[in-house]
C-alpha positions in Angstrom: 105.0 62.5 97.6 104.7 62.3 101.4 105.4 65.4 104.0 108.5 63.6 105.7 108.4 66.0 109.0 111.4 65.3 110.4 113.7 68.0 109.6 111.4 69.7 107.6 111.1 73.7 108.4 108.4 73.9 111.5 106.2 76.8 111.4 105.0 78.3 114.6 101.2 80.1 115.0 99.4 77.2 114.3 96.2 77.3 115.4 95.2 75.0 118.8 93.5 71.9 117.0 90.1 70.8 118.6 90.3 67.2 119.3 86.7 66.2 118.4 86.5 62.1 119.7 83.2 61.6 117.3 85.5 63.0 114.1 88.9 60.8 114.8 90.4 58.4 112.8 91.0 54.5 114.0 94.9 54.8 115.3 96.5 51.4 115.7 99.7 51.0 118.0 102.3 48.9 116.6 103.4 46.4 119.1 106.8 44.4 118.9 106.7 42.2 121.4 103.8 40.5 124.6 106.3 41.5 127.6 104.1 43.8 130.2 107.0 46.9 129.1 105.8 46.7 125.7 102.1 46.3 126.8 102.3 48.8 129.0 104.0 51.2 126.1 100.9 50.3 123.6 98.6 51.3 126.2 100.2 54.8 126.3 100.5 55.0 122.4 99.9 58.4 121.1 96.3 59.1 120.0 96.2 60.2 116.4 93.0 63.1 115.6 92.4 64.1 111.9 89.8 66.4 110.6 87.9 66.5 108.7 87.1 63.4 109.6 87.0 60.0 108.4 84.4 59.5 105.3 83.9 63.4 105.4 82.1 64.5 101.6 81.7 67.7 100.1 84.7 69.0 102.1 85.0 72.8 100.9 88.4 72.9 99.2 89.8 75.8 101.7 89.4 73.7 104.6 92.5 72.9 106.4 93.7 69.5 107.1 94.6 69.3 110.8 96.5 66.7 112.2 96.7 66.1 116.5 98.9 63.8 118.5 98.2 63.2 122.4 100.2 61.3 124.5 103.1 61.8 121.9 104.8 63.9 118.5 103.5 63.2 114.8 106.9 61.7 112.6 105.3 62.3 109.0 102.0 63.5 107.5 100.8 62.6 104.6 97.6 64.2 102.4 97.5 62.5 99.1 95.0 63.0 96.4 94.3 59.8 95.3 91.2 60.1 92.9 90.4 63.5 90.8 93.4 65.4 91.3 97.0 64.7 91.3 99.8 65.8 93.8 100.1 66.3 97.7 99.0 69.1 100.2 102.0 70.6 102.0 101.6 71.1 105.7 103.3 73.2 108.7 104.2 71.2 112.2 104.2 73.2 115.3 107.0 73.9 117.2 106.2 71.0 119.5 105.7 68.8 117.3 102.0 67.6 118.4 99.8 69.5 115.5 100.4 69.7 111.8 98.0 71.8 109.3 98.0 71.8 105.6 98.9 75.0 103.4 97.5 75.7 100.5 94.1 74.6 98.7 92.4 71.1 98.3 91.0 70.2 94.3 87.4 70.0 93.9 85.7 67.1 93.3 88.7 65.0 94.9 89.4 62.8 97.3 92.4 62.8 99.8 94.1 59.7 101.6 95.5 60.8 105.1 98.2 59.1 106.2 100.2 59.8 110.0 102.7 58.2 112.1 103.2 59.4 115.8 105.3 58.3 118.5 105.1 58.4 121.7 108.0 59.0 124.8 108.4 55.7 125.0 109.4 54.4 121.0 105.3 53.2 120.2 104.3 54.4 116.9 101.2 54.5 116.1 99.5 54.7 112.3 96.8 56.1 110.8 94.7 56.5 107.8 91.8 58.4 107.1 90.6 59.9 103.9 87.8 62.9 102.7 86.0 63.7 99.3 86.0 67.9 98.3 83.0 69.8 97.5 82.5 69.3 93.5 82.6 71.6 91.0 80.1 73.1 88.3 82.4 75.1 86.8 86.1 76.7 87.2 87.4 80.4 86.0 90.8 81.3 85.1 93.0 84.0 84.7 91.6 85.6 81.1 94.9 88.5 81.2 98.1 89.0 84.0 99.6 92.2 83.8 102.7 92.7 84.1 103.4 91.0 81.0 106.3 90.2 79.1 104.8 91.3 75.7 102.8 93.7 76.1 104.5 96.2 79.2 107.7 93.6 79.4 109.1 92.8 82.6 111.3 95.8 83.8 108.2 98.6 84.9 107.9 102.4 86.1 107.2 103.1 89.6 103.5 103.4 89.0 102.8 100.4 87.4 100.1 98.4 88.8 99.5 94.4 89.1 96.3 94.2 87.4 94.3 90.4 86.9 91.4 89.8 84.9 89.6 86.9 84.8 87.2 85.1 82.6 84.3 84.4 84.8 82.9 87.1 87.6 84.1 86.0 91.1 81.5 86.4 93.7 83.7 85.1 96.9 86.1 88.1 96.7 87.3 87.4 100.0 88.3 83.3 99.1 90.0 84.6 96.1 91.7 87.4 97.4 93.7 86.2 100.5 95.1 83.5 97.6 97.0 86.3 95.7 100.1 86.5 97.1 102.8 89.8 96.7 106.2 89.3 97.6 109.1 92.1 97.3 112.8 92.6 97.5 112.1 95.1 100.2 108.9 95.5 102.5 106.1 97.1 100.6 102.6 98.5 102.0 100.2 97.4 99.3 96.7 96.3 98.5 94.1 94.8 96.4 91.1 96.8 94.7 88.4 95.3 93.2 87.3 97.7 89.9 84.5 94.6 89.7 83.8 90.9 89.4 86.1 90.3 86.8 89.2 92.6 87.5 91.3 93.0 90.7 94.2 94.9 91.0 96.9 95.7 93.3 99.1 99.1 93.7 101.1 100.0 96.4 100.2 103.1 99.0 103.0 105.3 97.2 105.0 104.8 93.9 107.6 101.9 94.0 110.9 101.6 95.5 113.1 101.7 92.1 114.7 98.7 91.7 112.2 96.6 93.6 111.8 92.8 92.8 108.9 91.9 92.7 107.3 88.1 92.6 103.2 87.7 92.4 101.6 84.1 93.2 97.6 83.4 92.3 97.0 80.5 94.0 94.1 79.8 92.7 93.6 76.2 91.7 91.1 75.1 94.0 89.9 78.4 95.6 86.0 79.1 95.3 85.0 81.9 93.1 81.5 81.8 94.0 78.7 79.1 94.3 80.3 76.1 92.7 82.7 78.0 90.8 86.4 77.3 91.9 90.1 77.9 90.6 91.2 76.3 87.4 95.2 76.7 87.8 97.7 78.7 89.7 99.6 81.4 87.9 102.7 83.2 88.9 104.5 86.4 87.3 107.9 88.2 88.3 108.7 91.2 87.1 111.4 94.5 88.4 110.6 97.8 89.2 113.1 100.3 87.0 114.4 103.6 87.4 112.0 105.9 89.2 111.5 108.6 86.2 108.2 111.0 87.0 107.3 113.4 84.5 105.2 116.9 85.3 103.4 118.5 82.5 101.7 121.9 83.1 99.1 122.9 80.9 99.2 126.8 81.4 103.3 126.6 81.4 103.6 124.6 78.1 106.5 122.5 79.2 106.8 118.8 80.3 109.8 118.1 83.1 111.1 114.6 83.2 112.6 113.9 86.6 115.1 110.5 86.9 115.8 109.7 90.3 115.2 113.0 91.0 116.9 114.8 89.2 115.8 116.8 85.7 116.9 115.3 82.4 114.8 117.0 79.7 112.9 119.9 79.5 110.1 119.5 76.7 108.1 122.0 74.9 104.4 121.0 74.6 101.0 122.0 73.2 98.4 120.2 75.1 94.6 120.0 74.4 93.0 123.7 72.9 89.6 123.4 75.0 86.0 124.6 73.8 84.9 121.5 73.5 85.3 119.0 76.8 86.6 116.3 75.0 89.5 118.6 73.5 90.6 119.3 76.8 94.1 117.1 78.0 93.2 115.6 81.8 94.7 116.7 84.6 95.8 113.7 87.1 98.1 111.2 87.6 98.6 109.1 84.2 100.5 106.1 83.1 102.8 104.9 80.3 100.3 102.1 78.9 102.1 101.4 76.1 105.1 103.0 73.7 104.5 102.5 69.5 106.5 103.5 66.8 103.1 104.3 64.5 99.7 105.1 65.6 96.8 106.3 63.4 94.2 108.4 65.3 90.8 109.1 64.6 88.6 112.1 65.4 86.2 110.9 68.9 82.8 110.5 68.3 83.4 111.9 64.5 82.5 110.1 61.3 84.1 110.4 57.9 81.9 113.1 55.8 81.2 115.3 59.2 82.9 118.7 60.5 85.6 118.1 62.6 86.5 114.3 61.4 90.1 113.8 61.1 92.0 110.2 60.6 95.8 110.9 61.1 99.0 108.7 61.0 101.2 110.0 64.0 104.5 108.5 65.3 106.5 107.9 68.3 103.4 107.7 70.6 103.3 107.2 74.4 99.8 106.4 75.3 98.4 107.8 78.8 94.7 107.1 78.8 92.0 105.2 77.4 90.2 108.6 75.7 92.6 108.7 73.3 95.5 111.1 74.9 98.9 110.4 73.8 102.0 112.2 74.2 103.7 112.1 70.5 105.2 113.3 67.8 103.7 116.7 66.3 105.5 118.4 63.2 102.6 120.3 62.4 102.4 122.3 65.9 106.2 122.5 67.1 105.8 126.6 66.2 102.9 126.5 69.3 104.9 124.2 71.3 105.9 125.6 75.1 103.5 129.0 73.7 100.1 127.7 73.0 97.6 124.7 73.0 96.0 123.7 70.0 95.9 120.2 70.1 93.0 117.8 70.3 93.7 116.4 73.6 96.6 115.1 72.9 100.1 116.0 74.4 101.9 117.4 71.2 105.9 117.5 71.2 108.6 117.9 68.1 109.7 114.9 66.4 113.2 114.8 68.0 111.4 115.1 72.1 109.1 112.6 71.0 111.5 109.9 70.0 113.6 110.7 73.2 110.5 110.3 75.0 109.9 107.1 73.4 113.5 105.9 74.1 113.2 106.6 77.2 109.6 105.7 78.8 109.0 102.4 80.3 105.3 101.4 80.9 104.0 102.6 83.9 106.1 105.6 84.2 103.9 108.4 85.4 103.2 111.2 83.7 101.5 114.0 86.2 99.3 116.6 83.8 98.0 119.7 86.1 96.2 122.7 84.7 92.8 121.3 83.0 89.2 121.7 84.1 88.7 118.1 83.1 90.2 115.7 85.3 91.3 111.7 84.7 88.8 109.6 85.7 90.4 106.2 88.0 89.0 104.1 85.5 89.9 106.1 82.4 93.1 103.4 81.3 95.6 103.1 84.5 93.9 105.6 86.5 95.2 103.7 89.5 96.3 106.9 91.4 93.5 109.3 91.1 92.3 107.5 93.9 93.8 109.0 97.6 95.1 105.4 99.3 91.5 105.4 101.5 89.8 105.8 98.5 91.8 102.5 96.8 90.6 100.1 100.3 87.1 101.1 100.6 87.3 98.3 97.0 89.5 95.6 98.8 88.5 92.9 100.9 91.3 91.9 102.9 92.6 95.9 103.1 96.3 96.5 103.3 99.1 94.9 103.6 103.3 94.9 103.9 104.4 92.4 101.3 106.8 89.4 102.3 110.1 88.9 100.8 110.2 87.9 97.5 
């Protein structure tokens, strides 16, 4: 349970603690024997600072515990909950071995037992205890949805797939929650955050994944304030792996989709995209992603009743889904005579039964899937729009801005 800091790993860039005298602790030297050595060695005992200080209530639950010794070197630290919560905070020592500072965030509504021993040159140790209370709680949020997911994109993505959180209560302190989600890679990754709003934050790199990146995301949230007495309910951690980089360009005036692996060109497809006339028959132009692959989907005419011109319900199959408007690129029987010649579909990307189940086979979610040649362009929040938005576009909607990811 304790932080035993001998031969423990010690962090350097620890911030210069402020010994405060009104917000120590009582330190008391442990003497062995009365001979004037020994006196004169508890004299000279290390002085022990804790903050927050003795008796401290309402702590706020990102505050850091910092530890001081003068006169000597802390030998262990130890920050116990001991009423409302369970479990210890883990701490960093500096490289001297004179200030320790927790990592991590305190529970709310809790309260925390200190507990140091220092030494100084000359073999006194001196112990100390203090203890705090954290701020309380009204209410906590969670994560509501975590994406990647194992069921619904699995864990092997496309190079375009973003880390997308939603949670069940709006967060007001973006800032508090943000710098507690954590992205670590296999290789260094320039990345951020983007708040779409109080409810759903997601993160995409500056360009499309390294293929074959691992990667490991960490919400450390239990604890963190989400707004005015709203704070984390649990921390939550996914992993997932970045597949092969496979990009697929679709022009609309040339009638043909390319599918690029790695580079190179593995199928050339004949398509019919959306016919026009009407704005909503028109396919978008933009950057799309694979959001999800089914074997059977039945569609429905847009905005279209049953009894009116122009309603439709249709069973199709083999369906890769690229926005939330209803665009899919899937099987189509009926038009494979218009295919790579002519569009008459409804939006949709129409290919023959055989390109569509290779296309299936072969797709993994968030592969993207680049359209060019329509008037009407994919909105950013129109399903995984993520990369409509030029990379100065995507900070202007993060707090902390960007960032190269630590190793996983």
């Amino acid at each position: 349970m304790g932080h035993a800091i001998r031969g423990s790993s010690q962090g350097a860039g620890l911030l210069a603690l402020v010994l405060v005298t009104t917000s120590c602790s009582t330190s008391t030297a442990v003497r062995q024997d009365q001979t004037p050595q020994a006196s004169q060695q508890a004299e000279s005992a290390a002085v022990v600072t804790v903050a927050p200080f003795k008796g401290a209530r309402g702590v706020p639950t990102d505050t850091p515990v910092l530890v001081a010794a003068q006169g000597g070197t802390l030998k262990s630290v130890t920050v116990r909950a001991v009423k409302g919560a369970k479990g210890s905070l883990p701490g960093v020592l500096s490289a001297d071995g004179t200030q320790w500072r927790s990592r991590g965030t305190a529970a709310p509504g809790a309260s925390y037992e200190v507990s140091v021993t220092a030494v100084n040159p000359a073999g006194a140790v001196t112990q100390t205890t203090s203890s705090f209370s954290t701020v309380k709680s009204r209410e906590t949020f969670a994560i509501e949805s975590f994406m990647p997911d194992r069921d619904m994109t699995g864990l092997t993505v496309g190079v375009g797939m973003p880390v997308m959180i939603t949670f069940d209560h709006p967060v007001t302190d973006r800032v508090s929650v943000e710098r507690n989600l954590f992205v670590r890679t296999s290789r260094p990754v320039l990345g951020a955050w983007h708040w779409f709003d109080d409810r759903n934050v997601h993160f995409r790199p500056k360009n499309f994944w390294p293929s074959g990146t691992k990667v490991r995301v960490e919400a450390r949230l239990a604890g963190v304030r989400g707004g005015a007495g709203l704070y984390g309910a649990a921390n939550r951690t996914v992993n997932f792996k970045v597949g092969r980089a496979q990009i697929t360009r679709g022009s609309i005036p040339s009638h043909h989709l390319t599918v690029r692996r790695n580079g190179k060109i593995v199928r050339e497809i004949p398509m019919s995209a959306g016919q026009g006339g009407v704005w909503k028959y028109h396919t978008t132009s933009g950057v799309h992603l694979a959001m999800s692959r089914e074997n059977v989907t039945v569609m429905t005419s847009p905005g279209i009743g049953p009894g009116s011109a122009g309603y439709y319900q249709l069973t199709v199959y083999d369906t890769v889904r690229i926005s939330n408007s209803g665009e899919y690129i899937h099987s189509a029987p009926w038009s494979v005579g218009s295919q790579g010649y002519s569009n008459v579909s409804h939006g949709c990307v129409n290919v023959s039964p055989s390109n569509a189940k290779w296309f299936l086979d072969n797709t993994l979610i968030g592969d993207p899937i680049i359209i060019t040649g329509s008037p009407r362009v994919l909105e950013p929040t129109n399903g995984w729009g993520h990369w409509q938005e030029s990379w100065r576009e995507w900070l202007k909607w993060s707090s902390l801005k960007h960032f190269t990811t630590d190793d996983v």
